[in-house]
C-alpha positions, 0 to 999 in steps of 0.5 A: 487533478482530474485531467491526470492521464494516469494510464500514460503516467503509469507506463512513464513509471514503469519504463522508469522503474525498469531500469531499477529491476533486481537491485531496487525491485522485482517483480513478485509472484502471482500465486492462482489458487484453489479456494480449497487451499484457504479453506474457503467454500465458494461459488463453483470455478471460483479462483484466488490469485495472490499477489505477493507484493509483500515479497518486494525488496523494500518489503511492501508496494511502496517501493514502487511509488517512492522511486518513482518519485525520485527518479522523475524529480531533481534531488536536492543536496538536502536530500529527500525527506518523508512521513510515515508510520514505516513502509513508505519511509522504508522504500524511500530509504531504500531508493535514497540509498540506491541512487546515493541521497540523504534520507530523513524519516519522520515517524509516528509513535505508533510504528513499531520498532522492527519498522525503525530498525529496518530504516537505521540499517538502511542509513536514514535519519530516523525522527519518532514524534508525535502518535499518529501519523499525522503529527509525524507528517505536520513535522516532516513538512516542516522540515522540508521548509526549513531543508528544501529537500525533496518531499515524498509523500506516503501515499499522495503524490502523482508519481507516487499513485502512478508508481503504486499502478504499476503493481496492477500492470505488472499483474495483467502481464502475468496473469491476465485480467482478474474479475475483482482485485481486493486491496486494502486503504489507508491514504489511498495510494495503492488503491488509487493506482490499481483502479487507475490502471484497471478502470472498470476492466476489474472490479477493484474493492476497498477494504479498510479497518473499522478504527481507520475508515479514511475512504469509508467516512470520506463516502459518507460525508461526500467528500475527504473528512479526517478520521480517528485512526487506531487498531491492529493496521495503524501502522501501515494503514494509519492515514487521517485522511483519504489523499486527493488523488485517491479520492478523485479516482475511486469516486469515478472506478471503485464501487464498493468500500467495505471495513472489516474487524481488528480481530478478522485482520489478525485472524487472516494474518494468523492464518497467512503465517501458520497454513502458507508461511506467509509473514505479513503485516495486518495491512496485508491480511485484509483481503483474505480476512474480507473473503474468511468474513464473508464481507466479500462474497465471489460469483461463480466463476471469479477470478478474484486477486487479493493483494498481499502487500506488506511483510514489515513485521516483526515475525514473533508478533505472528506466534 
C-alpha cells in the first residue's frame, strides 16, 4: 500500500475523468474571499478560498472517485454495486448511468430519504438495511459474492482515493498553491487524496464530528479502531472506521486531526444557507465551523481553502 505512486495515479484519473467533462463532471468554482465576507476576525492579509465541490453534478467529491473506478475497471453484466450512507451510492449511480451499467445501492437506515429518492430518480436499485453504514456495507458484499458485479467502495479503493485527489489538482490549476486546505473525514477517501496530492506543499487539516472520529481515535490507538458513529453528519460522514489508504497517507502528510461539535456544524451550515445561500449538507459546514469555532486559528497572511463538499440535503431541513 505504501508503494502506490498516488501523484502519478491522480494524473491517470484526471486524464481519465476529462473525457467525462460537462456530461458526468465539471469543474466547480473556487471562491477567494475576505474573511470579513464570514464575518470572521482573523490574523491581517488573511484569505479564505471556497471550493464549491457541492456544486458537482452528482452533488458532492464522490463523483470523482466513483467513475474513476468504473473507467479504470472491466464492467461486469451484473453491473456495479455499492454501500453508502448516500453520496457515493449517488455518484456511482450517476456514473453507471452514464456509461449505461446496472446500479445497485445498499443504504443504511440512517440516510435520509432526499438521498434515496435522488438514487431511484437515477434508475438504481435501492436496498436500506441495517442503521449505520456498516450493516449496509456487510450486505453489499455480500451481494457482490453472490452477483460478481463490480464493487465501489465509498471511500477505500485506490482509484477511488486517486480520483478524490483530482479535486486538490484541480484547485491548484485554478488557484494556485493554498497555505492550508481544511477538509472534513469520514472513511478518509477525500482527505486521503487531497493530501496525497499536496503532500507537504499545504497544510491539509483533518476535521471530524465529535460522535464519528474515525481518524481521531485511529491516532490515538496507533492504528485504525472502529468507532461508534452518530450525530448531525452521520450520513455522509458515518464510516466506522478509517479506510487503509487514508490512514497510510495521513500518518505520513497530515498533521493535525481536530473534531468539532454537532451543534457548530449546524450552526455553519446555517449560516452557509442564510448569509451565501449556500445549501450543503452537515459534512460540508466543517471547515467554516473549525474557522467560526476558533479550532482552527489561520496565520497572518493564510491562504486558507475550505472544501465545501456535499449539497445532498434536503433544502427544508435548512429553514
Amino acid at each position: 500500500m505504501n508503494d502506490i505512486d498516488w501523484r502519478a495515479d491522480i494524473e491517470r484519473a484526471a486524464q481519465r475523468l476529462a473525457a467525462h467533462r460537462g456530461a458526468y463532471l465539471r469543474e466547480t468554482p473556487l471562491w477567494k474571499l475576505s474573511p470579513d465576507a464570514f464575518g470572521l476576525s482573523t490574523a491581517e492579509g488573511v484569505e479564505v478560498w471556497l471550493k464549491l465541490e457541492h456544486l458537482q453534478i452528482a452533488g458532492s467529491f464522490k463523483a470523482r472517485g466513483m467513475m474513476n473506478r468504473l473507467l479504470a475497471n472491466d464492467i461486469p453484466a451484473a453491473g456495479v454495486v455499492v454501500a453508502s450512507g448516500g453520496n457515493a451510492g449517488i455518484a456511482t449511480a450517476a456514473a453507471a448511468r452514464a456509461l449505461g451499467v446496472r446500479c445497485e445501492v445498499f443504504l443504511p437506515g440512517v440516510s435520509p430519504e432526499a438521498k434515496r429518492a435522488r438514487l431511484r430518480a437515477l434508475g438504481a436499485e435501492v436496498t436500506v438495511v441495517g442503521e449505520a453504514y456498516a450493516d449496509a456495507l456487510a450486505a453489499c458484499l455480500a451481494r457482490q459474492r453472490e452477483s460478481g458485479a463490480l464493487l465501489t467502495h465509498a471511500y477505500d479503493q485506490p482509484e477511488v482515493v486517486a480520483g478524490a485527489g483530482t479535486l486538490g489538482r484541480e484547485i491548484e490549476g485554478q488557484g494556485g498553491l493554498p497555505d492550508s486546505v481544511l477538509v472534513s473525514v469520514g472513511g478518509g477517501g477525500l482527505i486521503g487524496g487531497l493530501a496525497a496530492w499536496f503532500g507537504q506543499r499545504s497544510r491539509v487539516v483533518a476535521l471530524e464530528p465529535e460522535r464519528a472520529p474515525t481518524l481521531f481515535r485511529a491516532r490515538a490507538a496507533g492504528e485504525p479502531v472502529d468507532v461508534e458513529v452518530g450525530g448531525v453528519a452521520a450520513d455522509s460522514l458515518g464510516a466506522k472506521r478509517i479506510g487503509e489508504h487514508a490512514w497510510a497517507i495521513t500518518q505520513r502528510e497530515v498533521r493535525d486531526a481536530l473534531l468539532l461539535s454537532d451543534d457548530a456544524i449546524r450552526a455553519a451550515q446555517v449560516w452557509l444557507w442564510k448569509e451565501m445561500k449556500l445549501a450543503v449538507e452537515p459534512a460540508a459546514a466543517l471547515p467554516l465551523a473549525a474557522l467560526q469555532t476558533g479550532a482552527y486559528v489561520p496565520r497572518a497572511g493564510e491562504k486558507v481553502c475550505l472544501i465545501v463538499c456535499g449539497a445532498n440535503v434536503d433544502p427544508a431541513t435548512l429553514a
